[in-house]
C-alpha positions in Angstrom: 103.2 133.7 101.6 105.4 130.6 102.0 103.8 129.6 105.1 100.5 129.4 103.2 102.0 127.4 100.0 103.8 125.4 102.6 100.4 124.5 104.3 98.5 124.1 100.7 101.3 121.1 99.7 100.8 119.9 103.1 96.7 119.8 102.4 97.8 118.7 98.6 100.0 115.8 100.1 97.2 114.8 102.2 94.5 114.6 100.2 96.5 112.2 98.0 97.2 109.4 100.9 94.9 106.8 102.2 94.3 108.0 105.0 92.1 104.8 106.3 95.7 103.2 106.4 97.6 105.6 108.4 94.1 105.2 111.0 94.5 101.4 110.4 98.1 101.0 111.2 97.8 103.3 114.1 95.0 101.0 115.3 97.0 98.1 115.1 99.9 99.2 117.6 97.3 100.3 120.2 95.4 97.2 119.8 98.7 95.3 120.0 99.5 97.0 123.6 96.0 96.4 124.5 96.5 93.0 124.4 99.4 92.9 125.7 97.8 94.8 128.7 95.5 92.4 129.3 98.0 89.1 128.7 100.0 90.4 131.6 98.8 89.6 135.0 100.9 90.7 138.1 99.2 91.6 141.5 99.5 90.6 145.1 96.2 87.8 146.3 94.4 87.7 149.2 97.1 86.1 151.3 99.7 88.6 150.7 101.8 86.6 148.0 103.5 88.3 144.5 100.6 86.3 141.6 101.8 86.5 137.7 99.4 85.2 135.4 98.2 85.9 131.8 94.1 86.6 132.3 93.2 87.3 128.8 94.6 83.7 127.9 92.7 82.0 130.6 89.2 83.5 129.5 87.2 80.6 127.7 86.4 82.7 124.8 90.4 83.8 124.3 90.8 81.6 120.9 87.5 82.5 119.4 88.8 86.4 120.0 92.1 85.8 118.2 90.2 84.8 114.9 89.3 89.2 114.9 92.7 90.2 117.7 95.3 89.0 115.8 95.9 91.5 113.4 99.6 91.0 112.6 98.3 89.8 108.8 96.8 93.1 108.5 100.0 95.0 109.7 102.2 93.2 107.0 99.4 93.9 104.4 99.6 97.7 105.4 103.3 97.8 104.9 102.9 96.4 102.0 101.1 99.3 100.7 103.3 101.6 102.1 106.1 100.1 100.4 104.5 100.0 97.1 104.0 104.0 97.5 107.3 104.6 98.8 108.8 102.3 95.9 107.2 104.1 93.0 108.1 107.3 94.4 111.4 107.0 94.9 111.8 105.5 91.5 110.3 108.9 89.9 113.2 110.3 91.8 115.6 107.9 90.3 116.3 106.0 93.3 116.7 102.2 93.0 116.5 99.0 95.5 119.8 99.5 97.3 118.1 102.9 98.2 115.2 101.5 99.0 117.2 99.1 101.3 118.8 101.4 102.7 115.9 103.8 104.0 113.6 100.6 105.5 116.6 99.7 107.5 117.5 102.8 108.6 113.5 103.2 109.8 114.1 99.9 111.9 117.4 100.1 113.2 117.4 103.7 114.2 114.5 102.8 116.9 115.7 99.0 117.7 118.9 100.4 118.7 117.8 102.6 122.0 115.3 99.4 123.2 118.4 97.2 122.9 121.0 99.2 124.4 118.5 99.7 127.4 117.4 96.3 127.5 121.9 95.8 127.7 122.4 97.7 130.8 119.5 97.0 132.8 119.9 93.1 132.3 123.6 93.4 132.7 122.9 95.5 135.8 119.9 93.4 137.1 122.7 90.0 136.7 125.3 91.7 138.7 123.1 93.1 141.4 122.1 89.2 142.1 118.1 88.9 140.5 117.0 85.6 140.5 117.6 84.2 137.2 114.6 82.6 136.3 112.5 85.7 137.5 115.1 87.7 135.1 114.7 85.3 132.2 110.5 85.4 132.2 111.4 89.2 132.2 113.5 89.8 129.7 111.6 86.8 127.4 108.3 89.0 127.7 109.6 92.7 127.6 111.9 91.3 124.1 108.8 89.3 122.5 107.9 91.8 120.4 111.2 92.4 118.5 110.8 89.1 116.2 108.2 91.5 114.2 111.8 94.0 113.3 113.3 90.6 111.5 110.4 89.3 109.5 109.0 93.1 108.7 112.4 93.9 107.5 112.9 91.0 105.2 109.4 91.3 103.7 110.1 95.1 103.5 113.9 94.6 101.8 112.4 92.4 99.2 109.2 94.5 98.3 111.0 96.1 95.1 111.4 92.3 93.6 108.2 91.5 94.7 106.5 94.5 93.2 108.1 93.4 89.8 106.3 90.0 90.1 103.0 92.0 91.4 103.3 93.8 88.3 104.2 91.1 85.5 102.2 88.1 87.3 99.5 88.7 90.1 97.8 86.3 90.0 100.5 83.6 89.8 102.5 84.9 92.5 100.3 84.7 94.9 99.5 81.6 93.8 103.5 80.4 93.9 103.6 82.2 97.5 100.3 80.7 98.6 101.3 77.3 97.5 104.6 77.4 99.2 103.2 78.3 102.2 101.0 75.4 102.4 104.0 73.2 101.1 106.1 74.2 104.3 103.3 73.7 106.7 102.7 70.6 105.4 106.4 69.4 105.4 106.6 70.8 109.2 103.4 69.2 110.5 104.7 65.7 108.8 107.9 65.8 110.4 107.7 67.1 113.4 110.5 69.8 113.0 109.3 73.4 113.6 112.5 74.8 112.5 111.2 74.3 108.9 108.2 76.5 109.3 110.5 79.6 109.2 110.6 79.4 105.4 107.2 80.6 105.8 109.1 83.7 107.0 108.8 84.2 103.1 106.2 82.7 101.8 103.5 83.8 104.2 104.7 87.3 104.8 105.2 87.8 101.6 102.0 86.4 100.5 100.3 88.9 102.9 102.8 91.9 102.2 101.0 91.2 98.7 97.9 91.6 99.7 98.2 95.3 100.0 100.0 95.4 96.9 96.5 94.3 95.2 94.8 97.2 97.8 97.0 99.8 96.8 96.4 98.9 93.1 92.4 99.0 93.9 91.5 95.4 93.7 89.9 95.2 96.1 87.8 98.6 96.0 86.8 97.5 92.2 85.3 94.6 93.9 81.2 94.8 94.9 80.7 94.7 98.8 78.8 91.0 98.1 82.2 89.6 96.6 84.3 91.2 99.1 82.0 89.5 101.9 82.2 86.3 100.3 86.4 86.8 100.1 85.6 87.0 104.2 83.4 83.9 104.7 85.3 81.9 102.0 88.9 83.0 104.0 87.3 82.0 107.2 85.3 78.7 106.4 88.7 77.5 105.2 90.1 78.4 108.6 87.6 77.1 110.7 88.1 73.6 108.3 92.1 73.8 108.6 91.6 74.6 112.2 88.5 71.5 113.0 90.8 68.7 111.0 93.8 69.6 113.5 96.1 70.6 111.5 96.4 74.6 113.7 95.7 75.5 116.9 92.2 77.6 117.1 94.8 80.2 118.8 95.7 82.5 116.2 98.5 83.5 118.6 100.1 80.0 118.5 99.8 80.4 114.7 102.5 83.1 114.4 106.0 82.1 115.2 106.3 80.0 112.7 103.8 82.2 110.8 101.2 79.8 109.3 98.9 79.6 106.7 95.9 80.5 108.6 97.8 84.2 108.8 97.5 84.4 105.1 93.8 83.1 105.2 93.4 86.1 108.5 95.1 88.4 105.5 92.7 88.1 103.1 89.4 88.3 105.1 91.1 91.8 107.2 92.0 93.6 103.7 88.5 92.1 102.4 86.9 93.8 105.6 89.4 97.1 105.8 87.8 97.5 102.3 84.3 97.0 103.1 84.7 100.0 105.7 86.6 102.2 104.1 84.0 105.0 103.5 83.1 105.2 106.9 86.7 105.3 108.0 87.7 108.0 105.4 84.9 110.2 106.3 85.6 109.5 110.1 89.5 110.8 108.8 88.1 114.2 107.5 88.2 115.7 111.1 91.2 118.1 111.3 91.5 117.0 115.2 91.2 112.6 114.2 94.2 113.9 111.5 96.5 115.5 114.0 95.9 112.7 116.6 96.4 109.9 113.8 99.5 111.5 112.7 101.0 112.4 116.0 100.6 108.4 117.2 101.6 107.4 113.5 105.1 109.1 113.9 106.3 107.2 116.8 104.1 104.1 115.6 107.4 101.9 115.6 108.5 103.8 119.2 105.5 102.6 121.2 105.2 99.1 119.4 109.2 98.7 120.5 108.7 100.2 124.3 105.2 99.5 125.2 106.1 96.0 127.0 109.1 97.2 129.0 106.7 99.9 130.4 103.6 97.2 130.9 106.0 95.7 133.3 107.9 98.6 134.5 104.2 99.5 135.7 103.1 96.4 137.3 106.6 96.0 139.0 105.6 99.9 140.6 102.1 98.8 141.2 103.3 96.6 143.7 104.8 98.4 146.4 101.3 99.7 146.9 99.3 96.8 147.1 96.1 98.3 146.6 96.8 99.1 143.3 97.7 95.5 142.6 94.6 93.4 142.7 94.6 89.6 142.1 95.1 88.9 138.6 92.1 88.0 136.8 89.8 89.4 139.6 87.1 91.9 139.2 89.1 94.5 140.4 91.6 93.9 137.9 89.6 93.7 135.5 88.0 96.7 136.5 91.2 98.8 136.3 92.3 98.2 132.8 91.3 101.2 131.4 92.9 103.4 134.0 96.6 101.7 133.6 96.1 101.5 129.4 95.8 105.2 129.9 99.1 105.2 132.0 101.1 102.8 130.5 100.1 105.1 126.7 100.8 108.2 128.2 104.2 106.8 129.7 104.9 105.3 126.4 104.2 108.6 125.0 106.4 110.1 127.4 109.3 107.6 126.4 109.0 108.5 122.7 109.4 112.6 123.1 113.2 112.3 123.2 113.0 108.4 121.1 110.9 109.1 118.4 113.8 111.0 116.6 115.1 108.0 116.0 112.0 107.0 114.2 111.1 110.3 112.1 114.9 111.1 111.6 115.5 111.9 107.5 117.0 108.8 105.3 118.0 111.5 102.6 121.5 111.7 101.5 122.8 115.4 102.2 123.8 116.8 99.4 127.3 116.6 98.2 127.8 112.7 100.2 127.1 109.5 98.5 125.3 106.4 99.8 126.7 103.1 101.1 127.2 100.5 98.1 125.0 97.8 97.9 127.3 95.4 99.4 127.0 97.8 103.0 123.9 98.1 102.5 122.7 94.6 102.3 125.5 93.5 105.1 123.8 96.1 107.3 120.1 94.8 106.1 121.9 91.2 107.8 123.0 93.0 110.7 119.7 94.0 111.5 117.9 91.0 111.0 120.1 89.2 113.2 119.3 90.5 116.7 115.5 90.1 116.0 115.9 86.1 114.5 117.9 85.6 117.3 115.0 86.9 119.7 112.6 85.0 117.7 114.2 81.4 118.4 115.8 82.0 121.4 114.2 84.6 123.5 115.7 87.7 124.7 118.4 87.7 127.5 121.5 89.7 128.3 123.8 87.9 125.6 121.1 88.5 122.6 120.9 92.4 124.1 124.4 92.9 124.0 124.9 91.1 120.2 121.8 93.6 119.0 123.4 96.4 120.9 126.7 96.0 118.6 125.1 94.2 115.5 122.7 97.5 115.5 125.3 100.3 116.3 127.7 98.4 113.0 124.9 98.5 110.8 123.9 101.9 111.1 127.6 102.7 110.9 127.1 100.8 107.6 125.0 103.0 106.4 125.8 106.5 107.4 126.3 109.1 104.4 129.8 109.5 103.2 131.8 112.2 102.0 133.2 112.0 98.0 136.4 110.5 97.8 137.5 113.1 96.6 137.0 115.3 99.1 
């Protein structure tokens, strides 16, 4: 009996999600290590020598292709509807922003911590066994790359419940205010020269986008007729392409993301515009009981494989080439030809990685009964903590010092954060 009412709130739960998001965001990470795939070019040429490119970049059509691949925009947009969800949920609980702190930390940190504490040892043990430091700094630069997206997901994450307030008493004129600021800061950084002040747009273009599904979980953008939503797309791109043709960006939507940039929040609007325009399709494609259990299974350990998939990318290259026939030249046809084959590996080895990580991911925020939380002065020191490792990747690039701070800047927060006993008790 309680197996079957357990599996009717399970169906009951189900039936209430968007389950074109939890498909959308699980798209995103794969497409993410796809790219990544394909950016990273190690194999052995025709005279014998070690060759490390980047392929995709040095295809012709590579910028074109990042007006569709980069999909970051959406990503943020997507967590903005998840936080929205979770928000209003824990509010009917009678949780408030501290607690909502708390628990989107905790879902960062928990993973970040294993990657850095790996990334500690095997660059502290790489240094003292005498790798060439250049080859060990263009290693440890591209396995970290991806660990900016912990820093600015969090902060747009930590400062949804404000921004939900705003979404809720003025719309419109937020996103006007965020929009506007976001130009305001390009602006200012293309005039001077000084990149460091595009990370404001940490905020205004994240959160702009982080809006964005805000107005999709509301149902903006399903109340709108497929002709308007298709004119939000060519309207978000036209301004692109014009943006893009007076100089102003690079045509490389890649270049356009650390500083994030206003064509992200132009990408934003045209890839929630489109997700809409496709969502029947995608629901019904969702139905299937097997899609479900696939979707699920890879959206559990979502964070996991975005966090490890690099270090394995070049974990299996490095492998590859001790067998030299499973190393062709970068950018050959041969190469090219055996993409498939080492996605497949490099997923399943990812996969492999997250059966004993993904605990991390998955493991309960709740407070056991009879502890109390962290106060919101540990909680927000932790949310710092957090942030830090992941800024510091961002404008520095990872190397042993930046593991060994995230390492100990992680392990504190968490500590931050655990449940605690009464104090009475």
């Amino acid at each position: 009996m309680s197996i079957s009412l357990d599996s009717e709130v399970a169906r009951a739960a189900i039936a209430k999600r968007d389950l074109v998001v939890d498909l959308s965001r699980v798209a995103c990470v794969l497409l993410v290590v796809v790219i990544h795939l394909l950016m990273i070019g190690v194999g052995i040429g025709p005279d014998g020598a070690i060759i490390a490119s980047r392929p995709l970049e040095a295809q012709p059509w590579f910028a074109a292709a990042t007006w569709a691949g980069q999909i970051m925009p959406l990503f943020f947009a997507l967590g903005g509807f998840t936080a929205l969800t979770a928000w209003r949920s824990l509010e009917r609980r009678g949780g408030d922003q501290v607690d909502f702190v708390r628990g989107r930390v905790l879902r960062l940190a928990r993973p970040a911590l294993p990657l850095f504490l790996f990334f500690s040892v095997a660059l502290g043990a790489a240094t003292l066994a005498g790798v060439d430091a250049a080859l060990l700094d263009t290693v440890a630069t591209g396995a970290g790359s991806p660990l900016w997206f912990l820093g600015a997901f969090l902060l747009a994450q930590s400062f949804a419940p404000l921004m939900l307030r705003l979404h809720e008493t003025a719309p419109a004129r937020t996103m006007l205010v965020l929009f506007a600021g976001a130009v305001a800061v390009d602006a200012a950084r293309i005039a001077t020269g000084i990149d460091e002040i595009g990370l404001a747009n940490l905020v205004f273009v994240w959160f702009f986008v982080q809006q964005l599904g805000f107005w999709y979980s509301d149902g903006w953008f399903r109340a709108r007729r497929p002709v308007q939503l298709l004119g939000l797309v060519v309207l978000a791109y036209a301004v692109l392409a014009g943006v893009v043709a007076a100089g102003w960006y690079s045509p490389d939507m890649l270049v356009n993301l650390n500083p994030p940039t206003v064509p992200l929040a132009l990408l934003g609007i045209a890839q929630v515009s489109l997700l809409t325009l496709v969502h029947r399709p995608l629901a019904a494609l969702m139905r299937g009981k097997r899609m479900q259990a696939g979707v699920f299974f890879l959206g559990a350990r979502a964070m996991t494989i975005y966090l490890w998939h690099l270090p394995v990318i070049i974990a299996v290259a490095g492998i590859a080439l001790l067998v030299p026939a499973l190393s062709p030249a970068p950018g050959s046809a041969a190469w090219w030809a055996t993409r498939l084959i080492v996605f497949v590996v490099v997923l399943a080895l990812v996969l492999l990685v997250s059966m004993p990580l993904s605990r991390f991911e998955t493991a309960s925020t709740a407070i056991p009964e009879g502890f109390r939380r962290p106060d919101a002065a540990a909680t927000w020191t932790a949310m710092a903590l957090t942030l830090l490792p992941a800024f510091a990747v961002m404008q520095l690039f990872l190397d042993l010092p930046i593991a060994l701070m995230g390492a100990v800047s992680l392990s504190i927060a968490l500590w931050l954060l655990r449940s605690r006993r009464p104090r009475n008790a």
